[in-house]
C-alpha positions in Angstrom: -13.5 27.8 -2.7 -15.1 27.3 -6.1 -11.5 27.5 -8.2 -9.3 27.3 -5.6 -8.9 23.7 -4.5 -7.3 22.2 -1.6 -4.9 19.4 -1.6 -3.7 19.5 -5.2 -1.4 21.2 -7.5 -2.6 23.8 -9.9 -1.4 26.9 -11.8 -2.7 30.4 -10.2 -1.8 34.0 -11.3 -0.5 37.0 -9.0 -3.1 39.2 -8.5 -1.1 41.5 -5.9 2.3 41.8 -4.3 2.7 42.7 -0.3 5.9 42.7 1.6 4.5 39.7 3.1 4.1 37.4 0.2 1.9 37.4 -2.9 -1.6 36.8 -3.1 -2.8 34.5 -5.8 -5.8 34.0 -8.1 -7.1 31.3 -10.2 -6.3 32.0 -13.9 -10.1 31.3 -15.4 -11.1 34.0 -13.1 -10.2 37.3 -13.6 -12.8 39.1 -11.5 -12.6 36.7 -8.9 -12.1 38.1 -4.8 -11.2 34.6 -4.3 -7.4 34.5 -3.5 -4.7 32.8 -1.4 -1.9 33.9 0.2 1.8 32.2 -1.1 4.7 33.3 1.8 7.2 35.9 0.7 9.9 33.2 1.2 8.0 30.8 -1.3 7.8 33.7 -4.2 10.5 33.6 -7.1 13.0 36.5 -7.5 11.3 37.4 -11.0 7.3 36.9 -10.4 5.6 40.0 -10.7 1.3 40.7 -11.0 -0.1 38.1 -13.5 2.9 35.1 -13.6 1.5 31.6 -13.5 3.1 29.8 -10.8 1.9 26.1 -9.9 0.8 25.3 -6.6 -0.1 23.2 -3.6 -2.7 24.4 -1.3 -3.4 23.6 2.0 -4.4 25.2 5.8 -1.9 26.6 7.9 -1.6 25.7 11.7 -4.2 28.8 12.0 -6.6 26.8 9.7 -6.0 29.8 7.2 -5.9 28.6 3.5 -2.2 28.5 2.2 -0.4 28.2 -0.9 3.4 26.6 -1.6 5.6 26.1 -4.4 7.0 22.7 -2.9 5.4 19.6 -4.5 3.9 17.4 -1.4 4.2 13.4 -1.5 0.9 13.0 -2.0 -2.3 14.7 -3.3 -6.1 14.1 -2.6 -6.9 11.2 -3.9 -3.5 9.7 -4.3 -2.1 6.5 -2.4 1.4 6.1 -1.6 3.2 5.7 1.3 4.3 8.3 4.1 6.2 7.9 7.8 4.6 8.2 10.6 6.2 11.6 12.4 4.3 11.1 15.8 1.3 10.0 17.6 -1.3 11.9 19.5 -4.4 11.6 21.2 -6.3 12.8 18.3 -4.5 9.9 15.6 -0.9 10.0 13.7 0.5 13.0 12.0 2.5 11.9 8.8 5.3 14.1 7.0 3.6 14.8 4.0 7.0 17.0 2.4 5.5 20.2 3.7 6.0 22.2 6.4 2.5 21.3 8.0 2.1 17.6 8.7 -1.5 15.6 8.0 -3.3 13.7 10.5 -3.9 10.4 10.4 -7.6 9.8 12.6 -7.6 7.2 14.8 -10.7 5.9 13.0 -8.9 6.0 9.6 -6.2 3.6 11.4 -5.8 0.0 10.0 -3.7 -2.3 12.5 -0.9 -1.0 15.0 1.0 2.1 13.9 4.1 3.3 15.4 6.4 6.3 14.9 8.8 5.9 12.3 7.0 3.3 10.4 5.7 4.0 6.6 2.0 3.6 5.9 -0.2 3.1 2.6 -2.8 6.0 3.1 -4.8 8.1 0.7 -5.3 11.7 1.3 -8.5 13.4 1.3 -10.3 16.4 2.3 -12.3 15.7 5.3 -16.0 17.3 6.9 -14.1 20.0 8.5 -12.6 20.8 5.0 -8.8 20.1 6.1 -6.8 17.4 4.4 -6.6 14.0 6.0 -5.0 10.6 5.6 -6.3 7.2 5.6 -5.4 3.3 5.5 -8.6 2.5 3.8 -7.0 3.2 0.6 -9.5 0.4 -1.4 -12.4 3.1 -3.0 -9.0 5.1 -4.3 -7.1 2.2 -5.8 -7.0 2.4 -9.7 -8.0 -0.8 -11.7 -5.3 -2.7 -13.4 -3.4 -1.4 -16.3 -1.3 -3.0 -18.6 -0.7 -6.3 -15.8 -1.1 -9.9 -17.4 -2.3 -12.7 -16.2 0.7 -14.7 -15.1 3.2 -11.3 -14.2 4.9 -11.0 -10.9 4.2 -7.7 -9.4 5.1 -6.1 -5.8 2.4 -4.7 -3.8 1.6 -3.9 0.1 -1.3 -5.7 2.0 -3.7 -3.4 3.4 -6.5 -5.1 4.6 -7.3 -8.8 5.8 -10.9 -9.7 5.2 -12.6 -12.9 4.5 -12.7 -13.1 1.0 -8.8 -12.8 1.2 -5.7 -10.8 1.6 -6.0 -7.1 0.2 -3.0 -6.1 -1.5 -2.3 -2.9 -3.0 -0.5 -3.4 -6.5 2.6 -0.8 -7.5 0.5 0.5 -4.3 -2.2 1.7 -6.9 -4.1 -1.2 -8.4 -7.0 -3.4 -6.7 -5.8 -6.7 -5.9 -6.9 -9.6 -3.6 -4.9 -12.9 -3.2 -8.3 -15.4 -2.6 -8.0 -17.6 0.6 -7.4 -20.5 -1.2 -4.1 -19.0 -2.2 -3.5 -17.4 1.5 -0.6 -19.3 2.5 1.4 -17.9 5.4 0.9 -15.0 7.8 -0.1 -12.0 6.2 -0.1 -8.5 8.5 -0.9 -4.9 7.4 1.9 -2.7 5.8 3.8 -5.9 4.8 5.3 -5.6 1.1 5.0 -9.0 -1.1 5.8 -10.5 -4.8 3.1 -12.0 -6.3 2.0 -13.8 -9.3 -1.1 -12.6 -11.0 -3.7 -15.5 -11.3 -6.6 -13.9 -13.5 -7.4 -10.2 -14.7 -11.3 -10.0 -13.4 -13.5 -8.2 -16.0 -13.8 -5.2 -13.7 -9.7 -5.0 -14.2 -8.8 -6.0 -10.6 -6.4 -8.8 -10.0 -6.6 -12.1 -8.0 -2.9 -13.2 -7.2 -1.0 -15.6 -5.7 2.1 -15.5 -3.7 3.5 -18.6 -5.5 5.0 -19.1 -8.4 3.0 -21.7 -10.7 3.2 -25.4 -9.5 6.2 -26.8 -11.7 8.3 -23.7 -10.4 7.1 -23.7 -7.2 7.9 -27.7 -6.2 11.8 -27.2 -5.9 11.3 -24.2 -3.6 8.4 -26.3 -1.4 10.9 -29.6 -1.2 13.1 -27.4 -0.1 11.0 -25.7 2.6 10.0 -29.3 3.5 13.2 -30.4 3.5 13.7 -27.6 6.3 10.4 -29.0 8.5 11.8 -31.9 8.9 15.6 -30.6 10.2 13.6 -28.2 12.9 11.5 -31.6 13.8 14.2 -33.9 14.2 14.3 -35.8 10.9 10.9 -36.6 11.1 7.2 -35.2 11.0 3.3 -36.9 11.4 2.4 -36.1 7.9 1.4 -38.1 4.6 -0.9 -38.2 2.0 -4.0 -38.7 3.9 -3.0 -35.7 6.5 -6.2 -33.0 7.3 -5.5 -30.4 5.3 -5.4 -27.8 7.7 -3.2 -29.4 9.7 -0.1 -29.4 6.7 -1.3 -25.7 6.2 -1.0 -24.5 9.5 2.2 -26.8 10.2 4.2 -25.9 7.3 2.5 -23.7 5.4 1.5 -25.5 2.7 -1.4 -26.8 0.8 -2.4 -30.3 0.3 -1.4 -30.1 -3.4 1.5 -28.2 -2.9 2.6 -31.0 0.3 2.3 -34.0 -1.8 4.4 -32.4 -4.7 6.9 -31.1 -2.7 6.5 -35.2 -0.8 6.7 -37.0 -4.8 9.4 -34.5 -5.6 11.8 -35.5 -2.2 10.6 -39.2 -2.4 11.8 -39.6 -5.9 15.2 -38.1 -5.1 15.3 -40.5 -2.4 15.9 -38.0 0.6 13.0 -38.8 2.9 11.2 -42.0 2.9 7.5 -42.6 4.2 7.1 -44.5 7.8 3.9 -45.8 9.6 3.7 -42.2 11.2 4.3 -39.9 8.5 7.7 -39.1 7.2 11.6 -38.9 8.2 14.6 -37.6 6.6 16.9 -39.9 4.8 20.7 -39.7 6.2 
């Protein structure tokens, strides 16, 4: 297929009519044997030998190259999100707008799918030269454009690794919240809000999903505040608490704990004790 291409929209000619349908040529070559077929029930009223028409191209169920005037929800090399229709032996097929769904390979899984769910793929034309989806959308995210430092944007997390959570910006752009910054449980699929820490050189985005400290203290207290109910009135932590052990208690770092702690203290609504903490009445 040198000018016809699968898996993205383009304009092609009609080089001949059949009761059938239409079959369909690339309009930079005239001379060319190389044409597709578009159904009869796809084919406008008016078209005759040599309209343009714009379309999508894909195989049918017979693995026979196709063409359709229907625009699909996502082309090769495009990320964006698309439901899971059912799951077979073979991996997930997801409704891609057409009348054909695409398959989803096990090995192109990230995390547990289920029917019905929506997942951040790619699509892309595999070995066997038949479109495909994937979760490892990274090599086909975009780098940032027009994102500050400091902007809240939404994005979906699509990978957990050890330098951080992968998040998918607008679902387009690269964009990592560091482990430093991983606060919370974080699963694949999940949509977040997050602040944008620094704009890296290479235009991908380290974020954060807090709000800078002096905005952030109210809604910590707060959250602190809410510890100590679920406890009792009371909880084993002060300033000289491990770290790790306010993080994976309450979800919060060190900083972030004695702020939230100064913040409370001052008010006068909890008060230090020999153990850690308690609730004021």
């Amino acid at each position: 297929m040198k000018y016809l291409k699968l898996g993205i929209m383009q304009t092609l000619v009609i080089e001949r009519q059949k009761e059938f349908g239409v079959f369909l040529r690339a309009v930079e070559d005239a001379d060319s044997e190389e044409t597709v077929l578009l159904p009869k029930k796809q084919v406008p009223a008016d078209a005759a030998p040599g309209t343009a028409l714009e379309v999508f191209l894909y195989k049918d169920s017979s693995d026979r190259l196709i063409a359709t005037t229907r625009h699909p929800l996502l082309t090769v090399g495009e990320v964006g999100k698309l439901e899971i229709r059912e799951i077979t032996k073979i991996g997930a097929f997801l409704n891609i707008g057409l009348e054909r769904d695409v398959l989803l390979p096990f090995r192109e899984r990230v995390g547990e799918i289920k029917p019905g769910m929506y997942v951040l793929v790619a699509l892309y034309v595999d070995k066997s030269d038949r479109l495909a989806a994937t979760m490892r959308v990274y090599r086909y995210l975009k780098v940032a454009e027009g994102i500050a430092k400091e902007q809240v944007v939404c994005g979906t997390v699509y990978e957990l690794g050890e330098p951080g959570i992968y998040v998918a910006v607008d679902d387009k752009y690269f964009g990592m919240i560091p482990q430093a910054e991983a606060y919370g449980n974080f699963s694949i699929g999940q949509e977040i809000t997050a602040r944008v820490t620094r704009v890296r050189e290479d235009g991908k985005l380290d974020l954060s999903p807090r709000r800078r400290a002096f905005l952030q203290m109210d809604e910590d207290a707060e959250l602190l505040l809410q510890k100590l109910d679920e406890a009792g009135g009371s909880l084993p932590y002060h300033d000289r608490s491990n770290p790790a052990e306010i993080e994976a208690a309450l979800g919060l770092s060190k900083n972030a704990f004695k702020r939230a702690l100064g913040r409370l203290l001052k008010a006068k609504k909890v008060a230090k004790t020999s153990q850690g903490i308690r609730k004021k009445s």
